[in-house]
C-alpha positions, 0 to 999 in steps of 0.5 A: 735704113740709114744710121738705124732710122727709116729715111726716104733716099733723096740724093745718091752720090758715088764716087769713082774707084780708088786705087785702093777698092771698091767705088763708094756711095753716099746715100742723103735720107730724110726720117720718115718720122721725124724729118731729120737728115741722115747720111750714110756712106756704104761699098758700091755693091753693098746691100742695105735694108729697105723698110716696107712702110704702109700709109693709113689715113683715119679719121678722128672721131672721138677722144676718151676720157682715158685718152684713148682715140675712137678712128675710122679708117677710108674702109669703114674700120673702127680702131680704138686701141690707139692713146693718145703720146703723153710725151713731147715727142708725140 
């Protein structure tokens, strides 16, 4: 998590130890929905949050009238509980 966003860590840099503490590292991510770039730079030893982020790929079936979506996932289970965004940003 960097800035409060879900990224993908692409570039790891750590700066030596400074006279006045600790080492510094700075952490580059990707969001992992969006695509935007984040940086974020934290202590040498400090601990960050890691999000668990499972991938499900479905196949479309089906649009409502309601916009609801009828989707088969690999496993043969149906979801129809998903609408379709209504906004921009889908």
């Amino acid at each position: 998590m960097l800035k409060d966003h879900p990224c993908k860590v692409v570039e790891i840099n750590t700066a030596k130890v400074g006279k006045h503490g600790a080492a510094k590292s700075k952490l580059t991510g990707i969001d992992i929905f969006t695509g935007n770039k984040y940086e974020e730079i934290f202590p040498g030893g400090h601990m960050t949050q890691v999000p668990n982020v499972t991938r499900t790929e479905y196949t479309l079936f089906d649009i409502e009238s309601d916009g609801f979506m009828q989707l088969m996932a690999e496993n043969n289970a149906m979801r129809e509980d998903l609408r379709l965004p209504t906004d921009e940003t889908g």
